[in-house]
HTML snippet that shows the backbone in 3Dmol.js (N, CA, C, O; Angstrom):
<script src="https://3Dmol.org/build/3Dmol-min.js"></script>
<div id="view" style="width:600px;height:400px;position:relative"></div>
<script>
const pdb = `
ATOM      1  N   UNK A   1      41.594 110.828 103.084  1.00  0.00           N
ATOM      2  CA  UNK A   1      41.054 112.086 103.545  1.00  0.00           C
ATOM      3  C   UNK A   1      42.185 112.938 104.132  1.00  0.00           C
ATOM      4  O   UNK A   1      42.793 112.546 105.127  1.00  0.00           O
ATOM      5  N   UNK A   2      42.384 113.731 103.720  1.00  0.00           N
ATOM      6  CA  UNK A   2      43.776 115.061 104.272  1.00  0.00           C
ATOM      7  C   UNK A   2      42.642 115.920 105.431  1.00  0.00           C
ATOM      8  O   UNK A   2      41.488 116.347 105.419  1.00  0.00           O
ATOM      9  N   UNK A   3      43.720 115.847 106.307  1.00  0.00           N
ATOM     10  CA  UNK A   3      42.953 116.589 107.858  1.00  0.00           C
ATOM     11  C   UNK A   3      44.500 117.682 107.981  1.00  0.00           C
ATOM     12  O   UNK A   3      45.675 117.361 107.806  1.00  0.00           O
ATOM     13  N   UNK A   4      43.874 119.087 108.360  1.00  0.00           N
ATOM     14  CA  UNK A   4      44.813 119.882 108.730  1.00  0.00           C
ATOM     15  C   UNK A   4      45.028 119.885 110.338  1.00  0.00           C
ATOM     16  O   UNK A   4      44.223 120.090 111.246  1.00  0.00           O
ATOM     17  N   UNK A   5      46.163 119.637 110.350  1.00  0.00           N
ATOM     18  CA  UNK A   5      46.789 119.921 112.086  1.00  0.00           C
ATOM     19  C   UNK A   5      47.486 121.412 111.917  1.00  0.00           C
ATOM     20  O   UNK A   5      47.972 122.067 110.995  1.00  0.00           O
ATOM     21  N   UNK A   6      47.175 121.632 113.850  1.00  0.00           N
ATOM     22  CA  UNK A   6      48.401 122.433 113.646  1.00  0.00           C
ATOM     23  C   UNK A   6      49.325 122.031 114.602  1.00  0.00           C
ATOM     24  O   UNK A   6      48.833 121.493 115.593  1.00  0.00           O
ATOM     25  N   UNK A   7      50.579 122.151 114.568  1.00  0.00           N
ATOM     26  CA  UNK A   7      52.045 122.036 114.899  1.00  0.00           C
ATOM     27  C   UNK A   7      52.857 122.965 115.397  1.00  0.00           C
ATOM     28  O   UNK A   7      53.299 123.739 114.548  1.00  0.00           O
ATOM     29  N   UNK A   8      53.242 123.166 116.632  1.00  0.00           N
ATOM     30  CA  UNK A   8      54.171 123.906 116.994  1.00  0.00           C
ATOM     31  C   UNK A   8      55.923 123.705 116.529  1.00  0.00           C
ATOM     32  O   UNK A   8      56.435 122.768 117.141  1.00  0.00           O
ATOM     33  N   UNK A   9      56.598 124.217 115.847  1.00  0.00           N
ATOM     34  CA  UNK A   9      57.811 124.221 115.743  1.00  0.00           C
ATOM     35  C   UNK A   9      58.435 124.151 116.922  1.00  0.00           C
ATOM     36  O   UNK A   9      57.784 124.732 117.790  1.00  0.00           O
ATOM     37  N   UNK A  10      59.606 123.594 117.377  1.00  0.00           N
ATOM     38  CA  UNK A  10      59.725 122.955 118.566  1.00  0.00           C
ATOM     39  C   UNK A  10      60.863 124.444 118.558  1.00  0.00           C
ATOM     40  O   UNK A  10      60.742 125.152 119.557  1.00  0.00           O
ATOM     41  N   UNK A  11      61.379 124.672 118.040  1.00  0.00           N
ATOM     42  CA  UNK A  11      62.502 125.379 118.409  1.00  0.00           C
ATOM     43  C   UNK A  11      62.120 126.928 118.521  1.00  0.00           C
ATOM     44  O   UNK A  11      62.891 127.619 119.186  1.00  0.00           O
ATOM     45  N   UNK A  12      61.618 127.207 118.258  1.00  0.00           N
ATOM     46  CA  UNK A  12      60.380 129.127 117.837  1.00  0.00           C
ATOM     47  C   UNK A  12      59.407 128.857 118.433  1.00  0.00           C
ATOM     48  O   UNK A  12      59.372 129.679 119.349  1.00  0.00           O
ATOM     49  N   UNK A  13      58.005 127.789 118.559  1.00  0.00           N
ATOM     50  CA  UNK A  13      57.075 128.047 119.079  1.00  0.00           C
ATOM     51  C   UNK A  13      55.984 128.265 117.908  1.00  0.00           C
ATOM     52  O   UNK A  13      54.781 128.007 117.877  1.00  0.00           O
ATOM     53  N   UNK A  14      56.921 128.879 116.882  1.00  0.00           N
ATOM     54  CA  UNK A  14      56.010 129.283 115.632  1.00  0.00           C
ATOM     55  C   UNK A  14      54.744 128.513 115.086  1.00  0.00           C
ATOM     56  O   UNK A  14      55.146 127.448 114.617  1.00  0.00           O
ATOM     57  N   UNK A  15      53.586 128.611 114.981  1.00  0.00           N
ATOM     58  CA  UNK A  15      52.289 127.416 114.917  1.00  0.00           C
ATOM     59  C   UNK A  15      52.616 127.064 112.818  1.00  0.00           C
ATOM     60  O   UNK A  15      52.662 127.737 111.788  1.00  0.00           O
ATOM     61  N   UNK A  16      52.693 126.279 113.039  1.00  0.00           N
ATOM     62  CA  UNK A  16      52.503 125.414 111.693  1.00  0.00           C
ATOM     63  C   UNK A  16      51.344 125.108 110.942  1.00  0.00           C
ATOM     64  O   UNK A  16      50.552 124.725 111.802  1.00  0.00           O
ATOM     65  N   UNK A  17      50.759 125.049 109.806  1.00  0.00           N
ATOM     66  CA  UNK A  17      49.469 124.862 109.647  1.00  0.00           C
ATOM     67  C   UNK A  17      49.776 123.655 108.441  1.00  0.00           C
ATOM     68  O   UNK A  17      49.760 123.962 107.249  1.00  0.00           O
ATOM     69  N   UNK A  18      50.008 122.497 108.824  1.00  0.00           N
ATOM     70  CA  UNK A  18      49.819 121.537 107.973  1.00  0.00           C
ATOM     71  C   UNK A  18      48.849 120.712 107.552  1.00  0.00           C
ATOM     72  O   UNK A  18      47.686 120.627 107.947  1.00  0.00           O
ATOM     73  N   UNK A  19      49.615 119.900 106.424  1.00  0.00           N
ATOM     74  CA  UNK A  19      48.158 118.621 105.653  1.00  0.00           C
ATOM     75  C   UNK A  19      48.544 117.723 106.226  1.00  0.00           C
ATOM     76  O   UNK A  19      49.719 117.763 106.593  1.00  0.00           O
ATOM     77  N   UNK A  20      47.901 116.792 106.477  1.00  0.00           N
ATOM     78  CA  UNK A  20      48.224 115.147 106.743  1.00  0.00           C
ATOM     79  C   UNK A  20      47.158 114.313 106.292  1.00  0.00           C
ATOM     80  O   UNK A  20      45.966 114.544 106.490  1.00  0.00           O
ATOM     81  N   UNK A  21      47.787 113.007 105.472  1.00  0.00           N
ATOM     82  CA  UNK A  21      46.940 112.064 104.731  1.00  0.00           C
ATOM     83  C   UNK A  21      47.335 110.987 104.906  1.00  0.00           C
ATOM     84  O   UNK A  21      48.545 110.882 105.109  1.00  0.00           O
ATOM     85  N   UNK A  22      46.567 109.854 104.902  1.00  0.00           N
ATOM     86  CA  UNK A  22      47.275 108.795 105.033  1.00  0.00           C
ATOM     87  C   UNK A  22      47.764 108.291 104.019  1.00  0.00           C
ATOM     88  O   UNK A  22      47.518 108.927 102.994  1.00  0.00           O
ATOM     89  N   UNK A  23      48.495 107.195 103.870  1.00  0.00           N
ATOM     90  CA  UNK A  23      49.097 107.011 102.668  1.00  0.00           C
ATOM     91  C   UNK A  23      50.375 105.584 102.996  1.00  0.00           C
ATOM     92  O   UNK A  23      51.151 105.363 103.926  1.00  0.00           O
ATOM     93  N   UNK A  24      50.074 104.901 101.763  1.00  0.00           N
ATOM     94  CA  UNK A  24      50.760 103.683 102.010  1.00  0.00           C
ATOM     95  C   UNK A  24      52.260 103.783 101.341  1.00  0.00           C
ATOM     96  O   UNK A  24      52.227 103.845 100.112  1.00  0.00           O
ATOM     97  N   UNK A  25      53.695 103.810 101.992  1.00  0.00           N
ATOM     98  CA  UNK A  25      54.457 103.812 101.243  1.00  0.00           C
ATOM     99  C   UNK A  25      55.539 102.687 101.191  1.00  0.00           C
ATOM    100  O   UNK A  25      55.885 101.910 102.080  1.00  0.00           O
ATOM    101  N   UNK A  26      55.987 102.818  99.874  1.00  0.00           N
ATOM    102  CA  UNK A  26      56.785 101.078  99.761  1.00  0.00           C
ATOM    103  C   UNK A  26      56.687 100.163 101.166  1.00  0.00           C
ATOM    104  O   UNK A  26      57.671  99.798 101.810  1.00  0.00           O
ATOM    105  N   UNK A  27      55.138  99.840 101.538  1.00  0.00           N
ATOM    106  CA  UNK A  27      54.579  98.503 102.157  1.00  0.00           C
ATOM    107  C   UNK A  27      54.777  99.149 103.586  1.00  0.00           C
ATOM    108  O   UNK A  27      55.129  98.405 104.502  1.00  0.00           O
ATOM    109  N   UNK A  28      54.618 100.189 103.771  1.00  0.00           N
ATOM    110  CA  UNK A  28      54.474 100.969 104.955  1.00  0.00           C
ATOM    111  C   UNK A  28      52.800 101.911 105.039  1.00  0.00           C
ATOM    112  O   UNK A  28      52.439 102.687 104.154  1.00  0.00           O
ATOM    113  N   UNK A  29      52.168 101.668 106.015  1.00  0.00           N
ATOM    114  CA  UNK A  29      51.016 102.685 106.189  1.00  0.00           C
ATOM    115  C   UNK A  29      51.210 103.678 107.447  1.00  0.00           C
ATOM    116  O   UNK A  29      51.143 103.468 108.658  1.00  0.00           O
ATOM    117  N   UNK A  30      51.509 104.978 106.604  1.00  0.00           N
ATOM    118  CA  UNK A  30      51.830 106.102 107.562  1.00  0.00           C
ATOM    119  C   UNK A  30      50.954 107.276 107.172  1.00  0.00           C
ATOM    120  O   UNK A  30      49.826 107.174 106.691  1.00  0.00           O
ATOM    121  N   UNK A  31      51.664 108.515 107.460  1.00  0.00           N
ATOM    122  CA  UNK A  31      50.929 109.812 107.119  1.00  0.00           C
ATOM    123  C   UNK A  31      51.916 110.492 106.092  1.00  0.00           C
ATOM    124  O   UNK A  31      53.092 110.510 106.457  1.00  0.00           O
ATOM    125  N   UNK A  32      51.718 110.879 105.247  1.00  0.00           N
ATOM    126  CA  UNK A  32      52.468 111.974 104.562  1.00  0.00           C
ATOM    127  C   UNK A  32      52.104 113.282 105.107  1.00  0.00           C
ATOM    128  O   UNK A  32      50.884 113.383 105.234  1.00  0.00           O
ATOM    129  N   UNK A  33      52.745 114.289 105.462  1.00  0.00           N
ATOM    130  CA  UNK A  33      53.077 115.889 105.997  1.00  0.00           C
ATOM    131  C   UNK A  33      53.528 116.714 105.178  1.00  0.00           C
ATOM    132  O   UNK A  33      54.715 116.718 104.853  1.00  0.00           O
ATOM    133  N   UNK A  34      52.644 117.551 104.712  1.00  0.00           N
ATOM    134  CA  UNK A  34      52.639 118.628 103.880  1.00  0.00           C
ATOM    135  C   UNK A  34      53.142 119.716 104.036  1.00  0.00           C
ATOM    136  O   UNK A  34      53.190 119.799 105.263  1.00  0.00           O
ATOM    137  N   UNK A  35      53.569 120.650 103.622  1.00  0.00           N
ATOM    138  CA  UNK A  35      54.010 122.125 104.268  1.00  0.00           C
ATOM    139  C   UNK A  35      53.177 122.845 103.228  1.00  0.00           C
ATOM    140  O   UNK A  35      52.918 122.423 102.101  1.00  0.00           O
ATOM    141  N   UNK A  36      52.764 124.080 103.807  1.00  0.00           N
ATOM    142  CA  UNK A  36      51.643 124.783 102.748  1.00  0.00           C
ATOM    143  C   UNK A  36      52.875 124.816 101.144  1.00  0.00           C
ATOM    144  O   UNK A  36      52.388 124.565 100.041  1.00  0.00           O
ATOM    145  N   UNK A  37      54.439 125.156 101.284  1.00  0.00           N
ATOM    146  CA  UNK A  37      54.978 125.095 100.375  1.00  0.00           C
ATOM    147  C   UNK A  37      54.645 123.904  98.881  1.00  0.00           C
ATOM    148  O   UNK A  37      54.868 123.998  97.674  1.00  0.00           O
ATOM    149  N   UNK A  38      54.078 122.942  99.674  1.00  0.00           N
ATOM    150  CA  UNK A  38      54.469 121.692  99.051  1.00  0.00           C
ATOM    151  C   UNK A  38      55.160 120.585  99.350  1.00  0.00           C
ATOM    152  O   UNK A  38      54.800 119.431  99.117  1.00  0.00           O
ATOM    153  N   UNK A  39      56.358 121.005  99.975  1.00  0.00           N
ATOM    154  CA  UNK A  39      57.471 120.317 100.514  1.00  0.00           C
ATOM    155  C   UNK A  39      56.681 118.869 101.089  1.00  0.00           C
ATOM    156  O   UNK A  39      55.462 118.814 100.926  1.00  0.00           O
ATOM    157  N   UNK A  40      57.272 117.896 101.651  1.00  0.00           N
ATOM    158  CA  UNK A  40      56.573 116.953 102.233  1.00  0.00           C
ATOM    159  C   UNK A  40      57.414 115.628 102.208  1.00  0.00           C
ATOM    160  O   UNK A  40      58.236 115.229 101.383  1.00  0.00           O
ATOM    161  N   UNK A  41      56.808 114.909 103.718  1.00  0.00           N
ATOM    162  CA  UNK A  41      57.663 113.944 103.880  1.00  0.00           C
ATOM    163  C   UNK A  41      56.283 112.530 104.347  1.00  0.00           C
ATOM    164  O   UNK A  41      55.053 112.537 104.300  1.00  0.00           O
ATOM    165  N   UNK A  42      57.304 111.491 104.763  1.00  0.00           N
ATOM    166  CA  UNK A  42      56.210 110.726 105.038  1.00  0.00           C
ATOM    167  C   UNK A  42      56.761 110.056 106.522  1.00  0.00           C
ATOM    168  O   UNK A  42      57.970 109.858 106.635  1.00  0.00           O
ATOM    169  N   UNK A  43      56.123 109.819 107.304  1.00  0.00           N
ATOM    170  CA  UNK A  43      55.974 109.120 108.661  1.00  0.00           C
ATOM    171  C   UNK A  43      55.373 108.317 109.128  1.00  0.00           C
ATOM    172  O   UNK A  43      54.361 108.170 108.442  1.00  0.00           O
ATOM    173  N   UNK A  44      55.384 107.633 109.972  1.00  0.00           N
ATOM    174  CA  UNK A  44      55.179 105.932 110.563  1.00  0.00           C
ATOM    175  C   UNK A  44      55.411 105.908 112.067  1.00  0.00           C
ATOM    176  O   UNK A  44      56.386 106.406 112.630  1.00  0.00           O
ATOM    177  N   UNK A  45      54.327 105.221 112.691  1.00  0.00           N
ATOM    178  CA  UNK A  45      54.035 105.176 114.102  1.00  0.00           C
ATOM    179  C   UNK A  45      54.913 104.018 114.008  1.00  0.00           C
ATOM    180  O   UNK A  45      55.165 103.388 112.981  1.00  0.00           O
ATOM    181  N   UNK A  46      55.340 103.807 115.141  1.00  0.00           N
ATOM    182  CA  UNK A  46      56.377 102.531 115.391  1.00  0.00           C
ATOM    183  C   UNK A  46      56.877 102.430 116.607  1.00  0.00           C
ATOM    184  O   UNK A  46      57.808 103.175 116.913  1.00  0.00           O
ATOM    185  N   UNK A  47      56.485 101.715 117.322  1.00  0.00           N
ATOM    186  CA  UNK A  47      56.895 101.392 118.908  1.00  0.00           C
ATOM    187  C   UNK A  47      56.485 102.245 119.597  1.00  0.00           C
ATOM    188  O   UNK A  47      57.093 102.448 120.648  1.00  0.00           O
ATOM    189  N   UNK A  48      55.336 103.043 119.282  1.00  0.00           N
ATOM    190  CA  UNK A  48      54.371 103.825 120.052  1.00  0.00           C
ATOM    191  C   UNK A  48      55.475 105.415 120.262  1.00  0.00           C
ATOM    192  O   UNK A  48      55.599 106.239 121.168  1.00  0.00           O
ATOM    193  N   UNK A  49      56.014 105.259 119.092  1.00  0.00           N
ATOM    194  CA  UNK A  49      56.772 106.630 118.794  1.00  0.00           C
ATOM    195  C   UNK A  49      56.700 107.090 117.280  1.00  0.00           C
ATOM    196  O   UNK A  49      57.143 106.268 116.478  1.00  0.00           O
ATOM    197  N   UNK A  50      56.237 108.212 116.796  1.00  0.00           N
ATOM    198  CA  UNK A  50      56.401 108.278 115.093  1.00  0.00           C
ATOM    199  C   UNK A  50      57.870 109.230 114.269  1.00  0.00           C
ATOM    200  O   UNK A  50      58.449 110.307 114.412  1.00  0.00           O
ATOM    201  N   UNK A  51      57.928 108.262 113.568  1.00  0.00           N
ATOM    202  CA  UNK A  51      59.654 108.423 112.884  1.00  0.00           C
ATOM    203  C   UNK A  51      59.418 108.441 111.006  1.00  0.00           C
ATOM    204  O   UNK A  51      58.621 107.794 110.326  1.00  0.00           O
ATOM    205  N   UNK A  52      60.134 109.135 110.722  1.00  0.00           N
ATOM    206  CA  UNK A  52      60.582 109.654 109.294  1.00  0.00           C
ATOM    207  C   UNK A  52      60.576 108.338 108.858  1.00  0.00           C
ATOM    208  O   UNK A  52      60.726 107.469 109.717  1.00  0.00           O
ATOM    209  N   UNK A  53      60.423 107.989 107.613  1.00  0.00           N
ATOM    210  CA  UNK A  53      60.189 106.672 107.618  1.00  0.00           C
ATOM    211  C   UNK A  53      60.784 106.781 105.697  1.00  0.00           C
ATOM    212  O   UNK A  53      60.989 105.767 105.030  1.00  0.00           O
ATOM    213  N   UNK A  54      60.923 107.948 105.254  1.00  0.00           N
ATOM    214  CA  UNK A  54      61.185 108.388 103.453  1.00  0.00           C
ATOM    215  C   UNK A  54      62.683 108.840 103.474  1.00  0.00           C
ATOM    216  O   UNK A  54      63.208 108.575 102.393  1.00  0.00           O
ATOM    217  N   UNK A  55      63.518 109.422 104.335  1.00  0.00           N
ATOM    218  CA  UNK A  55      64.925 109.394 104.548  1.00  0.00           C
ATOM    219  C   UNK A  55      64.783 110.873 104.457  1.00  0.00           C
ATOM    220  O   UNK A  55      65.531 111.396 103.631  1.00  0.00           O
ATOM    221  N   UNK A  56      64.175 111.480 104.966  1.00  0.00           N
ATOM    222  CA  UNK A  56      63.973 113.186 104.907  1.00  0.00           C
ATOM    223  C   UNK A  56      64.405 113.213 106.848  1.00  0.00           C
ATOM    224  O   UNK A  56      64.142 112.395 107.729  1.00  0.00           O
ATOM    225  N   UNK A  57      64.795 113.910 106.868  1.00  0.00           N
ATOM    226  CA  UNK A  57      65.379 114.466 108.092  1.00  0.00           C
ATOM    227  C   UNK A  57      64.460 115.104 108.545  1.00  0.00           C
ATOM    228  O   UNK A  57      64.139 116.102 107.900  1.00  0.00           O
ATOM    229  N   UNK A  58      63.538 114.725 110.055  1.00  0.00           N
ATOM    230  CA  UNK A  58      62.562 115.436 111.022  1.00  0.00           C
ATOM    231  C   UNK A  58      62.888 115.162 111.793  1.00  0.00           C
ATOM    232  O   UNK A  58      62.972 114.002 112.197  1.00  0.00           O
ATOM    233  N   UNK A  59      63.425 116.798 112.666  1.00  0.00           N
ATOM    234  CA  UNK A  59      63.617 116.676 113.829  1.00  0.00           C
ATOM    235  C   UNK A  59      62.797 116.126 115.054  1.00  0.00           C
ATOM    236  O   UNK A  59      61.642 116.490 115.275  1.00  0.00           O
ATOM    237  N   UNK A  60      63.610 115.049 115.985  1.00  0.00           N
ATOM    238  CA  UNK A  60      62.600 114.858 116.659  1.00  0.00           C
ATOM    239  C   UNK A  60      62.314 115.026 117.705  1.00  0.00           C
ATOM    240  O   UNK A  60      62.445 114.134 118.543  1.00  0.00           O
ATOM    241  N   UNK A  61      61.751 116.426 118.044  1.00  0.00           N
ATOM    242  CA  UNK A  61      60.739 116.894 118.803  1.00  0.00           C
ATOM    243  C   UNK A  61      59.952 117.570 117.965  1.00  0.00           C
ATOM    244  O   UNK A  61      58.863 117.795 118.493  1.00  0.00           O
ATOM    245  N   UNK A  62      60.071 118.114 116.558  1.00  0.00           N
ATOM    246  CA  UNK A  62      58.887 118.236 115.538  1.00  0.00           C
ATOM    247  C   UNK A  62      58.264 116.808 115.802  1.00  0.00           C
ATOM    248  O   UNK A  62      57.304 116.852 116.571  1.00  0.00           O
ATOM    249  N   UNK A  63      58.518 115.857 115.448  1.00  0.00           N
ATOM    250  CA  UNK A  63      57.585 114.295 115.141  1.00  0.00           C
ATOM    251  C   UNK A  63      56.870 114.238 116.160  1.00  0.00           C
ATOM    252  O   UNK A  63      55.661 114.053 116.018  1.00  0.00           O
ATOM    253  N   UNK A  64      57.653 114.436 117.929  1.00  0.00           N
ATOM    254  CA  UNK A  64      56.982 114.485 119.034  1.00  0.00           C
ATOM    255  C   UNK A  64      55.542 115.375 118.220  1.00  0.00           C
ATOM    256  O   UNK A  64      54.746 115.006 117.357  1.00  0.00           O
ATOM    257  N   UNK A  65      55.682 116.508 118.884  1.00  0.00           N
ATOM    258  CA  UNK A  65      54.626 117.607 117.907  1.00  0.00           C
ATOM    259  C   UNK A  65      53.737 117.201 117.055  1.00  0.00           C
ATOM    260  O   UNK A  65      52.554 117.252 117.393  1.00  0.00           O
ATOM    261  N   UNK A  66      54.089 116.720 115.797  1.00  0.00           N
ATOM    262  CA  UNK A  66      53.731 116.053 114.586  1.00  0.00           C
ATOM    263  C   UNK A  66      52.173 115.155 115.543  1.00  0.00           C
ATOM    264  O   UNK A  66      50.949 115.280 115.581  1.00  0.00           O
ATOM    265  N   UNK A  67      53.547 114.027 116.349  1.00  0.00           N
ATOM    266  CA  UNK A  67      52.216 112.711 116.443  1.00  0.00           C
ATOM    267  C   UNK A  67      50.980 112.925 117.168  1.00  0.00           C
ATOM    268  O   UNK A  67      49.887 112.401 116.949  1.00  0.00           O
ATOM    269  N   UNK A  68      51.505 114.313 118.646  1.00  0.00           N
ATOM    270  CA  UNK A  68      50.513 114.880 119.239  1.00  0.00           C
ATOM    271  C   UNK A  68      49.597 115.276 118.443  1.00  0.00           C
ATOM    272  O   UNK A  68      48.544 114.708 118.731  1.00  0.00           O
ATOM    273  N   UNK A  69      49.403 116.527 116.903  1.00  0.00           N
ATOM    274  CA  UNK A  69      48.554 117.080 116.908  1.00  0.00           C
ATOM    275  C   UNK A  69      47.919 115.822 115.600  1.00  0.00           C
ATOM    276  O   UNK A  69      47.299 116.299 114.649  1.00  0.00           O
ATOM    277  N   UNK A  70      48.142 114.193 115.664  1.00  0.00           N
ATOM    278  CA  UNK A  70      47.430 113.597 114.822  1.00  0.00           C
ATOM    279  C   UNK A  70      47.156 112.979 115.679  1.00  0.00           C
ATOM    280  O   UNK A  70      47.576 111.914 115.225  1.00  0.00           O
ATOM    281  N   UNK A  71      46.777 112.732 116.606  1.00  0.00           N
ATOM    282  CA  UNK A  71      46.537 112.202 118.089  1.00  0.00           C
ATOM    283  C   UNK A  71      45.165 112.925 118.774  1.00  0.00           C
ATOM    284  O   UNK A  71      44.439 112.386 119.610  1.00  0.00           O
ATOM    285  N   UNK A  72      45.006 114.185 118.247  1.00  0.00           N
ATOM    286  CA  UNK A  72      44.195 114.976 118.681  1.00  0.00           C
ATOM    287  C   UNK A  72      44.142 115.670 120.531  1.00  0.00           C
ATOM    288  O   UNK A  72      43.288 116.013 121.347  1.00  0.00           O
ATOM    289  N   UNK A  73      45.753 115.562 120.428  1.00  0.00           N
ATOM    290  CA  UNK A  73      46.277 115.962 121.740  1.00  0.00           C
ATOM    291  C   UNK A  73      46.211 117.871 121.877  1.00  0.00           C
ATOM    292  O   UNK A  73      46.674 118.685 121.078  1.00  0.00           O
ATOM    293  N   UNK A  74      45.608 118.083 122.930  1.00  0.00           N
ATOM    294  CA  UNK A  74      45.434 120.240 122.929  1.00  0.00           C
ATOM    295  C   UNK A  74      47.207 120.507 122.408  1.00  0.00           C
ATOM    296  O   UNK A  74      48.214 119.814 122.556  1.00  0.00           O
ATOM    297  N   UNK A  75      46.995 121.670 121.842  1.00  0.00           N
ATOM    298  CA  UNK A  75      48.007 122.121 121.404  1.00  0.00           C
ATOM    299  C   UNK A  75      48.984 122.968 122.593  1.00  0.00           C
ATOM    300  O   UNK A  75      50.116 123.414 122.405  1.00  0.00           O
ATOM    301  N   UNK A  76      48.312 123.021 123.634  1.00  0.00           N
ATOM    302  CA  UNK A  76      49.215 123.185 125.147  1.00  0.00           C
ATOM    303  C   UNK A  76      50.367 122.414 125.363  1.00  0.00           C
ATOM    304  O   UNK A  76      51.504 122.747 125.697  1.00  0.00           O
ATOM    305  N   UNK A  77      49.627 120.791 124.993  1.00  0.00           N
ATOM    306  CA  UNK A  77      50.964 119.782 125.094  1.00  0.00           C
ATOM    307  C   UNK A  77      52.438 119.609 124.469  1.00  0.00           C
ATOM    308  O   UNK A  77      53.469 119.106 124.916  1.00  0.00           O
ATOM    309  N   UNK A  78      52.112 120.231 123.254  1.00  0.00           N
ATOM    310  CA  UNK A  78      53.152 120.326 122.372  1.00  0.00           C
ATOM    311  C   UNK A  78      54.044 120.884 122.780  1.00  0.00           C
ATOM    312  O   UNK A  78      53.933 121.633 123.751  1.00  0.00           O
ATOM    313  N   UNK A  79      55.626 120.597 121.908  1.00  0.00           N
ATOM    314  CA  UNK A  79      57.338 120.798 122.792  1.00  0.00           C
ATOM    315  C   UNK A  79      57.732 122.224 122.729  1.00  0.00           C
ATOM    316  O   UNK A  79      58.409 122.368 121.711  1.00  0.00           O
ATOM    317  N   UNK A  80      57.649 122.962 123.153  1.00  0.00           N
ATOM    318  CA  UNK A  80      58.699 124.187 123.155  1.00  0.00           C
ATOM    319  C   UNK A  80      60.155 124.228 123.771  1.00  0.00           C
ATOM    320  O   UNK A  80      60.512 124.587 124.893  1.00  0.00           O
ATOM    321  N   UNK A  81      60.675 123.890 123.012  1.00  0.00           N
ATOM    322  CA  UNK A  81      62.269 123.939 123.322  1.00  0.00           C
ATOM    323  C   UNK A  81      63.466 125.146 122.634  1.00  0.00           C
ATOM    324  O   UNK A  81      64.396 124.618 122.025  1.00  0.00           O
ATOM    325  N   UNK A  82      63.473 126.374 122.692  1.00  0.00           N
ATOM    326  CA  UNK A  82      64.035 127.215 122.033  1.00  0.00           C
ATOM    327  C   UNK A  82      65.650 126.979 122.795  1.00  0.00           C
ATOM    328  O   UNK A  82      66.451 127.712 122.215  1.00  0.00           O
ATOM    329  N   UNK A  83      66.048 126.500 123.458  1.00  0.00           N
ATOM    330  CA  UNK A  83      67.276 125.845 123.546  1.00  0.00           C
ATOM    331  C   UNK A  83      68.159 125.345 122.651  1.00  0.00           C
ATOM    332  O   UNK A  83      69.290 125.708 122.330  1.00  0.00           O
ATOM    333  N   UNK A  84      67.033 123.896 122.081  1.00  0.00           N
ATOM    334  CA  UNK A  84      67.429 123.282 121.107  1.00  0.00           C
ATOM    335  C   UNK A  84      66.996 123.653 119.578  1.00  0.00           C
ATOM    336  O   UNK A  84      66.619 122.777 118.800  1.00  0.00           O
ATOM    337  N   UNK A  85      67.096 125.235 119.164  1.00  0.00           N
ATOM    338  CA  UNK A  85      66.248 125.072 118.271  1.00  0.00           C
ATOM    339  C   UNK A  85      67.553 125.393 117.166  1.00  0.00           C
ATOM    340  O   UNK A  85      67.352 125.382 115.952  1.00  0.00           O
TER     341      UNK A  85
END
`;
const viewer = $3Dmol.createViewer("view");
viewer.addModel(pdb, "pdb");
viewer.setStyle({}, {cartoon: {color: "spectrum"}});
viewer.zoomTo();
viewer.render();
</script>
């Protein structure tokens, strides 16, 4: 089942409107993350932190972001860091 989150970009603030599905990859069960483009990567909870898990580069305070809004955490919580962006 694909559920849309939304996501704050950690570095802009900019709201994201992504897909997320679950999905098993080479013997991993994570989420794949969509971009309305298409683009897309896949991720994995792991030590009660979620990490890139397909060798695609996500920044991480996007993943922070990411795991909040599959968590069903308010979108208040999410990182704004235009420092590091």
């Amino acid at each position: 089942m694909i559920m849309q989150i939304e996501v704050k970009e950690p570095g802009t603030g900019v709201l994201l409107h992504l897909d997320a599905k679950p999905e098993n990859y080479q013997g991993k069960h994570g989420m794949r993350i969509k971009y309305p483009n298409g683009a897309s990567f896949f991720i994995i909870a792991q030590s009660g932190a979620w990490r890139s898990a397909d060798h695609h580069h996500v920044a991480p305070r996007f993943l922070i972001n990411i795991g909040m809004a599959l968590e069903g955490r308010r979108l208040s919580e999410q990182v704004i860091d235009p420092s590091n962006s």
